[in-house]
C-alpha positions as CSV (number, residue, x, y, z in Angstrom):
1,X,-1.1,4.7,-13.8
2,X,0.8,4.8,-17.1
3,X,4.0,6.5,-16.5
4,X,5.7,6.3,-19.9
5,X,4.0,9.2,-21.3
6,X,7.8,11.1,-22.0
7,X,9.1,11.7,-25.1
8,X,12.8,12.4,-26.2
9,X,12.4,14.9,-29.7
10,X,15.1,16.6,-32.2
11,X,14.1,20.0,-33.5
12,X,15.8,21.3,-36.6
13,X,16.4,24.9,-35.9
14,X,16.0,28.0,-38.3
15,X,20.1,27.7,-38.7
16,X,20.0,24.2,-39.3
17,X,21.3,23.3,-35.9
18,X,19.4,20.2,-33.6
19,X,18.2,20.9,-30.6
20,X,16.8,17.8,-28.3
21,X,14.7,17.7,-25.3
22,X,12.1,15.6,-23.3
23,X,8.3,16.2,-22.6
24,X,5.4,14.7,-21.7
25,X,3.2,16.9,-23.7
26,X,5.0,17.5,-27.4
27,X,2.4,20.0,-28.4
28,X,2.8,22.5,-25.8
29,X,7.0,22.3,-25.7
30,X,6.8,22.6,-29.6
31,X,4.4,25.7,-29.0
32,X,6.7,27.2,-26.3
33,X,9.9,26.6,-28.2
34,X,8.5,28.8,-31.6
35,X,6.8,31.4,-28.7
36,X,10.1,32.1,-27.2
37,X,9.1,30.7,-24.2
38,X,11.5,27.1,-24.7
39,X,14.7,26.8,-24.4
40,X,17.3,29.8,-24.3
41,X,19.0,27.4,-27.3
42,X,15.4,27.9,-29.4
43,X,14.8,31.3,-28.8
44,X,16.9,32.5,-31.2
45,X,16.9,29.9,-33.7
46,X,13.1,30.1,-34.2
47,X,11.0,29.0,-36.1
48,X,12.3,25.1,-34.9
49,X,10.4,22.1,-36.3
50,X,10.5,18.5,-35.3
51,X,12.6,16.0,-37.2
52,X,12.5,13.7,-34.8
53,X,10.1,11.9,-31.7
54,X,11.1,9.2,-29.5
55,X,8.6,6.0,-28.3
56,X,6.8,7.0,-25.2
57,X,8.8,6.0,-22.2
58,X,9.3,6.9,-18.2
59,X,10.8,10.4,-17.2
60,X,13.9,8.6,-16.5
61,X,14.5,6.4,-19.4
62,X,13.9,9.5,-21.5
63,X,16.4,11.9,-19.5
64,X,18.9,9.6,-20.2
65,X,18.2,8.8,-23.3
66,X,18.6,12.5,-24.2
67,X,21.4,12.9,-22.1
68,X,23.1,10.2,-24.9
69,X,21.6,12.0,-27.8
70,X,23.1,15.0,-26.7
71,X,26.9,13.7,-26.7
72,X,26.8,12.6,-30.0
73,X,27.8,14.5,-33.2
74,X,24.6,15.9,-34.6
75,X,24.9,13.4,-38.0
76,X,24.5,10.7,-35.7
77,X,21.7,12.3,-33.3
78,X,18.7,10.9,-35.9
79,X,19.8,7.4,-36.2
80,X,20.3,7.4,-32.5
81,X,17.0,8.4,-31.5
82,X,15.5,6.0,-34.2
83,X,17.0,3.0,-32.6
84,X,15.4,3.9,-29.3
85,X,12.8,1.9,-29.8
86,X,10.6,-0.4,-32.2
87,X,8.8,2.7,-33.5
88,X,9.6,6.3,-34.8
89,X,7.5,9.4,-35.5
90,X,9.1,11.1,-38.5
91,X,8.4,15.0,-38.7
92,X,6.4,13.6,-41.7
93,X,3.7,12.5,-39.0
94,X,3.2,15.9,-37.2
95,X,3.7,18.3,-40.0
96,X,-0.1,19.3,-40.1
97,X,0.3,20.3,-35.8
98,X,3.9,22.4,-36.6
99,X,2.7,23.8,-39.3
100,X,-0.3,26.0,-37.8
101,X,1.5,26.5,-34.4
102,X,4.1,28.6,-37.0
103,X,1.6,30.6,-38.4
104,X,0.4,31.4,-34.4
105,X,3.4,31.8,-33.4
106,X,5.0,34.0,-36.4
107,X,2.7,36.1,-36.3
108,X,2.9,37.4,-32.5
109,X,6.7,38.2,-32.9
C-alpha cells in the first residue's frame, strides 16, 4: 500500500493572509475550506485559493513538514514549501479545479 498520498498546501486567503494544512484528498479540504466547513482560520477569510502544494509524502513527513511551514514568517512560507521536494504544483496547475469549486461554493453563502 502506498502511504504517501499527504499533501502539505498554502492557501492565500481573501485578506491576503496564508493559511497551510495537510490532506490526503486536496479537492475536498479546498471544497471544505470555501464551504465554511475548514478551518476556523478559513472561514472567515473565504474565498481561499491555493498558492501552493507540496510532493506527496507519509502523514508524518507532511505533519511535520507543516508544523515547519507554520513557524516561519509568511514571505518565507512559499520558498519553504518549494524546497520540500524535487517537484512543486503552482496554483497555476489547479486553477481550472478552484475556480468552479468558487462558483459552488459562492453561491450557497
Amino acid at each position: 500500500m502506498n502511504e504517501k498520498k499527504w499533501v502539505v498546501y498554502l492557501l492565500r486567503c481573501s485578506d491576503n493572509s496564508l493559511y497551510c494544512g495537510v490532506s490526503n484528498n486536496l479537492k475536498n479540504r479546498l471544497t471544505e475550506h470555501n464551504s465554511g466547513k475548514g478551518a476556523k482560520y478559513t472561514r472567515s477569510r473565504r474565498p481561499v485559493e491555493v498558492v501552493g502544494v507540496s510532493p506527496e509524502m507519509t502523514k508524518s513527513e507532511a505533519l511535520q513538514l507543516e508544523r515547519r511551514i507554520k513557524t516561519l514568517p509568511a514571505d518565507k512560507k512559499l520558498s519553504k514549501l518549494s524546497r520540500a521536494g524535487d517537484r512543486m504544483t503552482i496554483a497555476t496547475d489547479l486553477k481550472a479545479m478552484t475556480k468552479p469549486l468558487r462558483q459552488i461554493t459562492c453561491g450557497k453563502n
